[in-house]
LOKESE-890542 format. One line per 2 residues: number of its first residue (from 1); their letters; for each residue y negated, z, x of C-alpha. Coordinates in Angstrom, 2 decimals, decimal comma. Example, Ala and Ser with C-alpha at 12.3 -4.5 7.8 and 13.67 -1.06 7.14 Angstrom:
REM residues 2
1	AS	4,50 7,80 12,30  1,06 7,14 13,67
This chain:
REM residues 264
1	XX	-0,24 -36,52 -23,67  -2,38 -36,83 -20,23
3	XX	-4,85 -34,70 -22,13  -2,93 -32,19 -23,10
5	XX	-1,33 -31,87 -19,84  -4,60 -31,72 -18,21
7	XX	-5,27 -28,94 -20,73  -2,53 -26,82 -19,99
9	XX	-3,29 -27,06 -16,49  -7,01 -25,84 -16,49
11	XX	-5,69 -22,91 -19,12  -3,11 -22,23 -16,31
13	XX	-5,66 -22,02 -13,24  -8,01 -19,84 -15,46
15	XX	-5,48 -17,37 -16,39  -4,14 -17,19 -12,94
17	XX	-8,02 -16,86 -11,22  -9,41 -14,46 -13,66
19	XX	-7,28 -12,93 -16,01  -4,13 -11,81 -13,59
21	XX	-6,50 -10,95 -10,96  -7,80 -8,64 -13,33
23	XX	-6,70 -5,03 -14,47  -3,90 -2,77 -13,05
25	XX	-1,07 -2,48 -13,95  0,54 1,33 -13,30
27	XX	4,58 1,46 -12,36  5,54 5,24 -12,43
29	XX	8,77 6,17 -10,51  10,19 9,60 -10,39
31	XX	12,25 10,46 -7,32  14,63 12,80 -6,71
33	XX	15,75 13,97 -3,47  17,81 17,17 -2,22
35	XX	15,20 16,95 0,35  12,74 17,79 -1,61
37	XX	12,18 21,25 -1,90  11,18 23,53 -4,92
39	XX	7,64 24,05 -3,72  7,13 20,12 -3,96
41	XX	8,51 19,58 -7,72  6,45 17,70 -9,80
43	XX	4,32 16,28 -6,86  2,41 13,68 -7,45
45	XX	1,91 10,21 -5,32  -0,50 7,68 -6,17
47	XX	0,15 4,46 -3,50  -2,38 1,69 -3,28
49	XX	-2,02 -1,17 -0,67  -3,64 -4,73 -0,05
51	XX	-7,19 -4,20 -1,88  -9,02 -7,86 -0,01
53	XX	-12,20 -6,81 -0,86  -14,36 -9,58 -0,95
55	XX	-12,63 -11,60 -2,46  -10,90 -11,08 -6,74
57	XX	-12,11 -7,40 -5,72  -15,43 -6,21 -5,51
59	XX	-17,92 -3,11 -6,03  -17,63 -2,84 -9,91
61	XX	-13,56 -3,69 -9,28  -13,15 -1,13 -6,61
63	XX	-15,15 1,66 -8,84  -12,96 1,02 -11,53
65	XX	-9,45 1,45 -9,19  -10,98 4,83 -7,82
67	XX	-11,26 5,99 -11,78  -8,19 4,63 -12,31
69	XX	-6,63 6,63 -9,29  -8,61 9,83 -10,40
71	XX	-7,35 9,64 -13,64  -3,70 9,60 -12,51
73	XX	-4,20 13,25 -11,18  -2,70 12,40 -7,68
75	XX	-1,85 15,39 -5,56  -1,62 12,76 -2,71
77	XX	-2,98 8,82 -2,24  -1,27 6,94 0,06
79	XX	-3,02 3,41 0,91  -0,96 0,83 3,22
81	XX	-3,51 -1,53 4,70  -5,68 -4,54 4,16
83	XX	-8,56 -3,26 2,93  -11,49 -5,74 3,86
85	XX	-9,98 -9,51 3,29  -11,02 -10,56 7,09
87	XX	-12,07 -14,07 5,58  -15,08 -12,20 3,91
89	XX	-18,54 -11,15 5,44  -19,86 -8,25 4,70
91	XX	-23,09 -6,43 5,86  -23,13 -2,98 7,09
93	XX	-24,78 -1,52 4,22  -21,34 -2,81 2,26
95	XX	-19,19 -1,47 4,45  -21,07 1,66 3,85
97	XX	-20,83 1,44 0,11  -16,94 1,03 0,50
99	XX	-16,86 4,04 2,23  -18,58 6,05 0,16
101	XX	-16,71 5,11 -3,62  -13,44 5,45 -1,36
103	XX	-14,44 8,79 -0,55  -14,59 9,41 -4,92
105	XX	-10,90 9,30 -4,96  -9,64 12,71 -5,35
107	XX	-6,28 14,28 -3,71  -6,39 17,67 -3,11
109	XX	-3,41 17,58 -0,68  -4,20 14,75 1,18
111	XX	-5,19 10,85 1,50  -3,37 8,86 4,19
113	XX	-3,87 4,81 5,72  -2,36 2,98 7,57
115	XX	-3,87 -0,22 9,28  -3,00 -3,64 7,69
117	XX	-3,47 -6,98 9,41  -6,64 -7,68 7,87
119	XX	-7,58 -4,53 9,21  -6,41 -5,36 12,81
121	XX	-9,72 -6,76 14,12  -11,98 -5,33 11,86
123	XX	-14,22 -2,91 14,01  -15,19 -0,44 11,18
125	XX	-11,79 0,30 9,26  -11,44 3,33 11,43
127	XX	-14,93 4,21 10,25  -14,82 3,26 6,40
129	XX	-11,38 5,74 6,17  -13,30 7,91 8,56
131	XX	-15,88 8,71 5,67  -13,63 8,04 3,31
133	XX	-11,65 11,22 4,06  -8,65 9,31 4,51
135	XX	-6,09 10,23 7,71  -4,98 7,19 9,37
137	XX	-1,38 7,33 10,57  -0,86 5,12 13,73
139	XX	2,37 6,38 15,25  1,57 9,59 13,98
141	XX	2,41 12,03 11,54  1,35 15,24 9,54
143	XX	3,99 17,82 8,49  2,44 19,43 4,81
145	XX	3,80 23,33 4,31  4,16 26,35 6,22
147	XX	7,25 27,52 5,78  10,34 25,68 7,71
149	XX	12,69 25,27 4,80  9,31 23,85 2,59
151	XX	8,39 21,08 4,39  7,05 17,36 3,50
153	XX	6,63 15,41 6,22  4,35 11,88 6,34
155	XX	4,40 9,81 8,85  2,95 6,21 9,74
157	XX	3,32 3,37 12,22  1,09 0,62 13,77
159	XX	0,33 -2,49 12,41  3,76 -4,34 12,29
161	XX	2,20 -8,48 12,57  0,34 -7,50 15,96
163	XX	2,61 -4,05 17,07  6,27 -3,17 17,19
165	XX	7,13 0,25 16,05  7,11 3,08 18,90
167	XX	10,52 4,18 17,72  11,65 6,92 20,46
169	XX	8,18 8,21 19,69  8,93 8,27 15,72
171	XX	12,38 9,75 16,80  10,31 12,56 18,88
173	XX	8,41 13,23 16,03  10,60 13,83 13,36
175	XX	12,20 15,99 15,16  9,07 18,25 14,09
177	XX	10,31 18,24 11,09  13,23 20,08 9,61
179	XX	16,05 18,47 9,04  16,29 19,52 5,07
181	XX	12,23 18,11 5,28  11,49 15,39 2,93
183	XX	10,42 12,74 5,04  7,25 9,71 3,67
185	XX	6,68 6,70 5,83  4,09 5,10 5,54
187	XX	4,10 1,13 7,27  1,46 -1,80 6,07
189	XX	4,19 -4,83 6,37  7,75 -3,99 4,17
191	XX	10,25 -5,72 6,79  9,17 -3,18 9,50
193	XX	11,66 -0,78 7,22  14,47 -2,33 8,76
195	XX	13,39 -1,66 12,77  12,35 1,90 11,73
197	XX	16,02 2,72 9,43  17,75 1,65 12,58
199	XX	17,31 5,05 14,39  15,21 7,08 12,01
201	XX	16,56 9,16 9,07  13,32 8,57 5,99
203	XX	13,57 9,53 2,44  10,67 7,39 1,28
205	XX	8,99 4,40 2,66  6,02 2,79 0,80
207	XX	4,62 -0,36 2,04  2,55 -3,22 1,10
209	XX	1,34 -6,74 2,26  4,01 -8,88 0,55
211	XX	1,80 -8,88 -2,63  5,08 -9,17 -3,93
213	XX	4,77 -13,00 -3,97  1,19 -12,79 -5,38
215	XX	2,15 -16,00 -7,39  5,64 -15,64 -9,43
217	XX	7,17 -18,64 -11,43  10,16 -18,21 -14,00
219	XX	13,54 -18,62 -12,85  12,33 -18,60 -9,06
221	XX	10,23 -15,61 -8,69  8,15 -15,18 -5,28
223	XX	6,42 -18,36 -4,46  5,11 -17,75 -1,51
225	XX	5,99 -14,85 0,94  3,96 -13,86 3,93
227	XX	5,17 -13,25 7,49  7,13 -9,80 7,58
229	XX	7,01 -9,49 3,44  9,91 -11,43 2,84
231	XX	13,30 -9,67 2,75  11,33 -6,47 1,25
233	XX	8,78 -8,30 -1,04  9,55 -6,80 -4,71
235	XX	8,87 -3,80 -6,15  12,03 -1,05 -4,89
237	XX	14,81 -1,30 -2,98  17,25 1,31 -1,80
239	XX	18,27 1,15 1,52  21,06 3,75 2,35
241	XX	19,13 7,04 1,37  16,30 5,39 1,34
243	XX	13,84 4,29 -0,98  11,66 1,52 -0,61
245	XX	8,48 0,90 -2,96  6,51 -2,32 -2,00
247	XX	3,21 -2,69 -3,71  2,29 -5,72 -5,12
249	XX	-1,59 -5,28 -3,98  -4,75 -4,82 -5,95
251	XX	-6,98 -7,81 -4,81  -5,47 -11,57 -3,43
253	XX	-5,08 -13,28 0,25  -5,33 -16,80 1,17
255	XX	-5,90 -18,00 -2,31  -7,80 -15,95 -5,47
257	XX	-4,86 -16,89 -7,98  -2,36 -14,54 -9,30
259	XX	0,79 -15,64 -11,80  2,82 -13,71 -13,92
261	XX	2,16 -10,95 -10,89  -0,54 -8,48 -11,93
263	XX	-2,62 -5,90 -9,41  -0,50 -2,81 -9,26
């Protein structure tokens, strides 16, 4: 019986190391908003969030998600944070490699960040997106079409573990946007949806960091939930008019295990 047990618990740690760290798992949503105008039917988003490379994610992994992205036909890639896992040490030349299969993935109207606590103190984020061709939004925003009435706004806030949102400044800058605009928000840490709803009218806010529990049992679900993923830590949640879509992350933090919780 003690052998069996011990059995079933090696078989359980090697699943959870290397085969649910493993793979991707896609979840397509389609949204549907007033707000979104005729000229942006049939858009496509393809949102990525909490890649730790370094550690379950690495060159060959990371190749592999950018094919996977490209494949999806994405019109625009949204990534929320974490990129580097700040446990791992990597040399410049990495950092440079990072950059450059980042810089494969392919969105002809855009590719937005924003900056996740792992990417806090890491001096060459800014850089690695930089190359990458990806816009950072830090408490800033781009508004997409020309004409008033055909607008898609995307905005983005600070890092929500080490910042607290600039909200009269997100309330300024909406206001660039016409009202009947459909509005994207883009934050790193999924409770920060809750300071931001409080005076700020969003359509869509996609967020990461929670890894949605990284480690899910029957029955109980989230194991584990991280500082500011924990009222927003599954997959969607509608909030008013708002939706919320909370990645569950590509790579792993703290510990390399995933359980019945795949990289999507």
């Amino acid at each position: 019986m003690f052998f069996l047990l011990l059995l079933g618990l090696c078989f359980l740690l090697f699943w959870a190391r290397y085969i649910s760290t493993s793979g991707l798992v896609v979840n397509n949503y389609t949204i549907t908003s007033p707000n979104i105008s005729s000229s942006w039917q049939g858009l496509s988003i393809v949102h990525i969030s909490d890649i730790h490379y370094g550690r379950t994610v690495n060159e060959a992994y990371l190749r592999n998600l950018v094919d996977k992205v490209n494949g999806l036909n994405p019109d625009l890639v949204a990534f929320t944070g974490d990129l580097i896992d700040n446990d791992y040490k990597y040399s410049r030349e990495e950092a440079l490699t990072i950059a450059g299969i980042l810089a494969g993935i392919q969105a002809p109207l855009a590719k937005f960040a924003v900056v996740g606590n792992h990417d806090y103190f890491n001096r060459d984020y800014f850089s690695i997106m930089e190359v990458a061709n990806f816009q950072i939004l830090e408490n800033s925003y781009l508004v997409l079409g020309d004409k008033p009435d055909k607008q898609l706004f995307v905005g983005g806030i600070a890092n929500y573990s080490y910042e607290h949102p600039d909200l009269e400044k997100i309330q300024k800058y909406l206001t660039a946007a016409e009202e009947r605009a459909y509005r994207i928000f883009l934050v790193h840490e999924g409770d920060a949806a809750d300071a931001i709803l409080s005076s700020c009218d969003l359509d869509l806010i996609l967020g990461g960091h929670s890894h949605n529990g990284q480690v899910r049992l029957p029955f109980i679900g989230a194991v584990v939930k991280p500082r500011f993923g924990r009222k927003y830590s599954g997959h969607y949640y509608r909030v008013g008019e708002t939706d919320i879509y909370i990645s569950s992350g590509i790579g792993t933090s703290t510990i390399n295990f995933r359980l019945l919780n795949k990289p999507n």
